[in-house]
Structure formats: structure tokens, C-alpha cells
N, C-alpha and C positions, 0 to 999 in steps of 0.2 A: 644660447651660443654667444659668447665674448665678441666683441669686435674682429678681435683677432683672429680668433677662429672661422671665419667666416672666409667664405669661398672667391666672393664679392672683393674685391678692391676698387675705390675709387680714389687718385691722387691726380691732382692737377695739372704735374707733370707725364701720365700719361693719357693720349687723346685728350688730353681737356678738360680729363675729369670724368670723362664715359666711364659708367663700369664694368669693368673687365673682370676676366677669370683671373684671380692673385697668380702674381706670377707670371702672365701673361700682356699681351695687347690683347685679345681677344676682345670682344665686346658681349656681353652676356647679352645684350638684345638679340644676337647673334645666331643663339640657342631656341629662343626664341621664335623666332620670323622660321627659323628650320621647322620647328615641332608644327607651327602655324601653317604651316605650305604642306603637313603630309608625309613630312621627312622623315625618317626612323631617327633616335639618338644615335646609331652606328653612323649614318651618312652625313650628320652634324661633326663626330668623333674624327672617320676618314677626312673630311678635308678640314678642319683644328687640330693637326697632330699635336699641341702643345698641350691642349684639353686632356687631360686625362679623366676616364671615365666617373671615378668617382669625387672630383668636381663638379662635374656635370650634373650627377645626381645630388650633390650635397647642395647646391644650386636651387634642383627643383624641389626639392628637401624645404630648403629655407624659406622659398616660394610659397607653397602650401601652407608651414607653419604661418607666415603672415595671413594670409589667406582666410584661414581655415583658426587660427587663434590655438594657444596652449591645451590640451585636452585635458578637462575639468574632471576635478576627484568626486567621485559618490558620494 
């Protein structure tokens, strides 16, 4: 995934650099501390209406790839 493409924006001018949903102020720790407490992705989604869903999952998407590493050829 290019820079670009990425769900993730961090720029200094917004929060300080926190990273957010592109696009957003959101703060993707946000997403986060939700899934962490129990939360469903709906109930993180209902109060971030700027989040659209498939942000979120491209998010957690990005998240496991690092994780979890590129899946290796046979």
C-alpha cells in the first residue's frame, strides 16, 4: 500500500501530528480504545459519522498486515 493510499494520515498541522482517519480529525487510537472496551465497529462508526466504514476496516486491514507481515509464496 503506497503512502498515499493509506487510510492513516499523520500531518502536523492536524492534532499535532496524531493519526487520524485521512480526511478527518479523528484519531485512529480512537478505533482502538472502542474495539478495546467491547465496542462493536457499528458503535465506534455511530458516534465518528466522518469514519466511513470502509476506512475503518482498511485501518484494521493495515493493522494486521503490519502485524501479521506479507503472506509468503510456497
Amino acid at each position: 500500500m503506497a503512502l498515499t493510499d493509506s487510510p492513516i494520515q499523520i500531518d502536523s498541522e492536524i492534532l499535532s501530528g496524531t493519526p487520524v482517519f485521512r480526511g478527518t480529525r479523528v484519531p485512529i487510537q480512537n478505533l482502538f480504545d472502542y474495539l478495546e472496551g467491547g465496542d462493536p465497529l457499528d458503535e465506534f462508526l455511530r458516534q465518528f459519522p466522518s469514519v466511513k466504514r470502509e476506512q475503518a476496516v482498511a485501518v484494521l486491514e493495515e493493522a494486521k498486515a503490519r502485524v501479521l507481515g506479507a503472506p509468503h509464496a510456497a
